[in-house]
C-alpha angles and dihedrals in degrees: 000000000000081000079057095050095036091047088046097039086055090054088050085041087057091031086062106037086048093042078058102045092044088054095050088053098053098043125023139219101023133151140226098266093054102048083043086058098037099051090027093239129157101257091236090058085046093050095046084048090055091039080055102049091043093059098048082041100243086120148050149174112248102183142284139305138177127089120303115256091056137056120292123233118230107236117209129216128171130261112262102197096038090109128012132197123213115218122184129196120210115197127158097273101016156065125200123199129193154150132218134195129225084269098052098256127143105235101174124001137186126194117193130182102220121133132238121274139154095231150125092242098047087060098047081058087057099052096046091051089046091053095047091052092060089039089067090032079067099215142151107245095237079060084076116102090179145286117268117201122211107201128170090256147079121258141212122263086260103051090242112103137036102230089177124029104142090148093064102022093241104116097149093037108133132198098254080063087064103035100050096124107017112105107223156056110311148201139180108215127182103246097234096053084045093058095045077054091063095041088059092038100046102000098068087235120198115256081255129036143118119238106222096201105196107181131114084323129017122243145162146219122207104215110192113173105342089314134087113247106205095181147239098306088019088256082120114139098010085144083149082082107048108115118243104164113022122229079003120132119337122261127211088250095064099256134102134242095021117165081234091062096048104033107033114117090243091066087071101021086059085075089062103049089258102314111119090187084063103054092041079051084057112047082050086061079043090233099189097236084042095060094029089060090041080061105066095032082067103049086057089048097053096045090053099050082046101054084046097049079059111045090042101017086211142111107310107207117197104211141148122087082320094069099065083067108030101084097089094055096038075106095052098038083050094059095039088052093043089052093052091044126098089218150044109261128170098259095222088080095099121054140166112255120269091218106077106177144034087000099153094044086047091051083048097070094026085078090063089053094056098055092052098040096055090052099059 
């Protein structure tokens, strides 16, 4: 019986010292007396958790509030920077870099050409820019929670090992490959599901919603209550190899008529010799090919939400390197959705993603954060 209340005393004891910290995190500069009212604590268990988080360096006092003529309360917020995540992201001809704080935040960020290889020196490339990234970061080594990295592939239950990587050749690949010289704790994470994770995380998603990633490939994240569901063989979300047109063009897969084929961003950024900002340039100066080739885009695009709508019912987010440019035709891609559907739905469903950039190498690290951050 007193193993029992011990052992129950010491859960309400966590409960409350990560119910404070949560709430620091989600509104700032508060008091005592407020995190008291607002988690309905006794104000001496609030003042030993804060004592507690102050000394480990989770918490700080970040001033005073309350009316002149009295005594002004100290309010309390967290420490940003008291712990940081690396994320990575792996494309064909680059490599991102970039660390994030225990709010989300980049706080210091390298991008690289250098194209993929499985090499030696490819991963010596990877260590020094991770390196210099915390190095501007300017952070103490023990400050890193690990280093998350977002490749075009699917990967194994345990984050270890690419089991699909047709994009970049490198099914096989494992995470000791990458992290060869990286110094730290290390996971290998799919980009897509990378990049849902940043549009929970930042974007303010929806419980339920499906991350439509368009960028060199296309890719998609499952988000079911707050969390990516990859599936039952981890396949969850490959919405890049749904057929919408049948013995149409081929797919790197080997197939024909992929979504990836007929909606990835390359399919418009090829006219201009790789550059995406210039053929969206150009369909502004409506340029005929241009528009004719926006078009089409568009009637793939609009196929593919709507398959999806029907399958989840759910948020649709357009996001990958499309999403930096889609916000002036979300008008445009909802009516051409709603003309293809079966049923009335409210149009809004469907929105560009709030997280413009970096937003796989971002969900990398972001991983890191989570876990930390629900262990306080």
């Amino acid at each position: 019986m007193i193993r029992q209340k011990t052992s129950a005393n010491l859960e309400i004891k966590k409960l409350n010292r990560s119910n404070i910290y949560q709430l620091l995190r989600e509104h700032k500069n508060l008091s005592r007396q407020d995190i008291a009212r607002e988690l309905q604590l006794s104000l001496p268990t609030v003042i030993q958790n804060l004592e507690e988080l102050q000394d480990e360096g989770l918490v700080r006092e970040s001033g005073s509030i309350g009316h002149t003529g009295g005594r002004r309360a100290k309010s309390y917020d967290i420490v940003p920077d008291a712990r940081i995540a690396i994320g990575i992201d792996i494309t064909k001809n680059h490599i991102t870099v970039l660390a994030v704080d225990l709010e989300g935040t980049i706080i210091s960020r390298i991008r690289k050409r250098v194209p993929f290889q499985r090499t030696d020196k490819y991963y010596k490339e990877i260590g020094r820019m991770v390196e210099q990234t915390v190095s501007k970061a300017k952070q103490r080594a023990k400050a890193i929670l690990g280093v998350g990295i977002g490749v075009p592939g699917l990967i194994t239950k345990d984050n270890q090992e690419v089991f699909y990587g047709k994009i970049l050749n490198f099914t096989g690949a494992t995470c000791s490959e990458f992290s060869k010289y990286i110094p730290y704790r290390t996971a290998l994470f799919n980009d897509a599901n990378a990049a849902g994770i940043t549009e929970t995380w930042l974007g303010g998603i929806e419980e339920n919603a499906f991350y439509l990633m368009l960028s060199n490939n296309v890719g998609g994240a499952v988000v079911v209550n707050g969390s990516v569901y990859t599936g039952e063989t981890l396949h969850g979300g490959e919405v890049g190899h749904i057929k919408i047109h049948p013995g149409g063009r081929e797919c790197y897969c080997g197939q024909r008529g992929c979504v990836d084929a007929y909606c990835s961003a390359t399919v418009l950024s090829n006219m201009c010799e790789g550059n995406l900002e210039d053929f969206f340039q150009e369909l502004d100066k409506k340029n005929p090919q241009a528009t004719q080739s926006w078009g089409k885009y568009l009637e793939s695009l609009a196929l593919t939400i709507n398959h999806l709508q029907t399958l989840f019912d759910c948020t649709i987010i357009l996001g990958g390197y499309m999403g930096e440019y889609l916000d002036p035709y979300i008008e445009d891609i909802r009516n051409r959705v709603q003309a293809l559907s079966s049923f009335d739905y409210n149009k809004k469903y469907i929105r560009v993603s709030k997280y413009k950039k970096d937003a796989i190498a971002a969900g990398a690290a972001l991983n890191y954060i989570t876990e930390f951050v629900g262990a306080v």
